[in-house]
C-alpha positions in Angstrom: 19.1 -56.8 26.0 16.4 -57.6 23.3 16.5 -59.9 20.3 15.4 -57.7 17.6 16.0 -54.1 18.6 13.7 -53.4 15.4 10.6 -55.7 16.9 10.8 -53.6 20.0 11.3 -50.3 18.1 7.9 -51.2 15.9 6.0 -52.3 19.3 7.1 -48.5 21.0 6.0 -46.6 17.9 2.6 -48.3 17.8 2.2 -47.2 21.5 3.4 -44.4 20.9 0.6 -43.6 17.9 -2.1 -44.5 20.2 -0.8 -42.2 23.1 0.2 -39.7 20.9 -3.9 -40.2 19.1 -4.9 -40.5 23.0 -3.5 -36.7 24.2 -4.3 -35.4 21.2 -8.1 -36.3 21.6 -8.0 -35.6 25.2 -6.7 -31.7 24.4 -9.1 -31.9 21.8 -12.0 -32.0 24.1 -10.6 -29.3 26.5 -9.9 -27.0 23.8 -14.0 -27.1 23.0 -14.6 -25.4 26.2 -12.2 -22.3 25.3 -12.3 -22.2 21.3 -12.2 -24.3 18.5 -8.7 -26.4 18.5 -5.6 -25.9 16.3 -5.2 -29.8 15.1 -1.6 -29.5 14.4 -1.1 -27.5 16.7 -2.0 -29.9 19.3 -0.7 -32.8 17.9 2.5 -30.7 18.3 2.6 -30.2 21.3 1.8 -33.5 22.3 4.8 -34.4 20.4 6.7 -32.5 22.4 5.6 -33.9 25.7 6.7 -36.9 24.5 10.2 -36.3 23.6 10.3 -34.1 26.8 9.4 -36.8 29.0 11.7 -39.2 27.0 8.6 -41.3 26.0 10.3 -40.7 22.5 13.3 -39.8 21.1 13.0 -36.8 18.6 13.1 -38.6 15.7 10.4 -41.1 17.2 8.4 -38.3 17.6 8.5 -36.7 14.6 7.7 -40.2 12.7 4.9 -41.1 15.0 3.5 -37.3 15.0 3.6 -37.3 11.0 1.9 -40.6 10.8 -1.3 -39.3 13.2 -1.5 -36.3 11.3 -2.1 -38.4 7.9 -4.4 -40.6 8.9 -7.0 -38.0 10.6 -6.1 -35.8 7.6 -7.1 -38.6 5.8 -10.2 -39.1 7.7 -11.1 -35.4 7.8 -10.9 -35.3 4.0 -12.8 -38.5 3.5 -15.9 -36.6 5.6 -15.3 -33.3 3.7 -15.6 -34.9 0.6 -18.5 -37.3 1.2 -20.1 -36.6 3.9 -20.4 -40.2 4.8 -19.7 -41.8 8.2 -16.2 -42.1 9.4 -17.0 -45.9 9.5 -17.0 -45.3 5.9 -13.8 -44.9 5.8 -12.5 -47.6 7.6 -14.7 -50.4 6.0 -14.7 -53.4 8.3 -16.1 -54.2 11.1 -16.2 -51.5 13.9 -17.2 -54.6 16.4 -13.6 -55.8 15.8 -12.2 -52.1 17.1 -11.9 -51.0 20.8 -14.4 -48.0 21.3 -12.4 -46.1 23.0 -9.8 -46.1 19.6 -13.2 -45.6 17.6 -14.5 -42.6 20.1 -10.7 -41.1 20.0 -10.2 -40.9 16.1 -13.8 -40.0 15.2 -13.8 -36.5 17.9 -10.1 -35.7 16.1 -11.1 -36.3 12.1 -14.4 -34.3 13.1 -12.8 -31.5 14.5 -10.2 -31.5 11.7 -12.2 -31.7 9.0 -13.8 -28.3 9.7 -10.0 -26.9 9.4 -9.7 -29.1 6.1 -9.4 -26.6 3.7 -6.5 -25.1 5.1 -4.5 -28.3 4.5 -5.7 -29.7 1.1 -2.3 -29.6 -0.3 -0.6 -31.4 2.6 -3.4 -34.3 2.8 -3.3 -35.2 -1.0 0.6 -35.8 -0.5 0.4 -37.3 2.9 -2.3 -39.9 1.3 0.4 -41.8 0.4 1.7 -44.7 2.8 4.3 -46.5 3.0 5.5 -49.9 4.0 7.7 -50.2 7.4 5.5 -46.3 8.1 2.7 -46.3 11.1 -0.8 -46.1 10.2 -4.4 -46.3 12.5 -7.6 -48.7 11.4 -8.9 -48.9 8.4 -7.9 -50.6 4.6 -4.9 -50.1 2.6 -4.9 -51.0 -1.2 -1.4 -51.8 -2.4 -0.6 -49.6 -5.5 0.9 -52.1 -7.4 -1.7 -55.0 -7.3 -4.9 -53.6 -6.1 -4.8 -56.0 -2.8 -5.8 -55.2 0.7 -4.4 -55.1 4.0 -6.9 -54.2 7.1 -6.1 -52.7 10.6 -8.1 -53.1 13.5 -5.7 -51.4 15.2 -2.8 -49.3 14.9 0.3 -51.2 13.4 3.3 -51.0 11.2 2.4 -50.9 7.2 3.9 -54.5 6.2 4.7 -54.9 2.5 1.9 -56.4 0.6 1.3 -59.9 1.4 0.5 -60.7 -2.3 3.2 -58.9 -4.5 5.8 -57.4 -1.9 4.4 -53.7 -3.2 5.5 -51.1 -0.6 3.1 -48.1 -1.7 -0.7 -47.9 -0.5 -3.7 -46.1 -0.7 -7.2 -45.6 1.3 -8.8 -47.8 -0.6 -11.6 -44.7 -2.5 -15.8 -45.2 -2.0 -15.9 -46.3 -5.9 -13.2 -49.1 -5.0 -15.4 -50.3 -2.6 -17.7 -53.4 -3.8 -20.6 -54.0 -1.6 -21.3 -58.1 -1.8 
């Protein structure tokens, strides 16, 4: 029996986000051949793989399927809007990221931002995150102090290291100060 039950409950979910961001990608690719690809759709089912080959429990699932849905919605909307780079969005070093993570996220924000418009509405509220919640790469700025936390990887949302805040944003281009 484990130690912390909630240390190896955080350790499945992050596995389970970069599975879950893994099948999605890889039904992403094999939809090209037929027609363009239904993101939530496939994330969806994917989900349901999961829970039906008790990868995850349901609620697992759900959790882990939201947070991959946010942060390529996130992504997708980023691209929409700027038409920059999705290394853009991320803003650190893409040396410090596995490729295959990088490859992965950047097919499934470029398919879903061509599907962007039909989820506006959903991505402006899912923009929010929230401490203990999952997220992928990239920088977080804390809502109540303005600091930063940076993922390389995918990981759990701690609480801000300098105030305790537990509500973050993608930090926005005009935030960003070029040194």
């Amino acid at each position: 029996m484990s130690e912390d039950p909630k240390h190896d409950t955080t350790d499945k979910l992050v596995e389970a986000y970069e599975r879950m961001l893994k099948q999605t990608h890889e039904a992403i690719e094999k939809a090209q051949q037929e027609s363009a690809p239904l993101f939530r759709e496939i994330v969806d089912t994917t989900r349901e793989r999961m829970v039906e080959l008790g990868e995850l429990t349901r609620e697992e699932a759900e959790k882990v399927s939201d947070y991959v849905k946010r942060d390529i919605e996130d992504a997708a909307k980023y691209i929409a809007d700027t038409g920059q780079d999705i290394r853009d969005w991320w803003r650190f070093d893409l040396e410090l990221m596995e490729k295959r993570m990088l490859d992965m996220f950047k097919l499934v924000a470029d398919q879903t931002s061509l599907q962007l418009a039909q989820w506006a509405e959903t991505a402006r509220q899912m923009s929010l995150y929230q401490a203990g919640e999952i997220t992928g790469p990239g920088t977080l700025v804390c809502d109540q102090c303005g600091a930063e936390t940076h993922f390389v990887k995918a990981g759990r949302i701690p609480p801000c290291a300098d105030c305790g805040g537990t509500r973050f944003r993608r930090r926005a281009d005009s935030e960003h100060s070029e040194s």
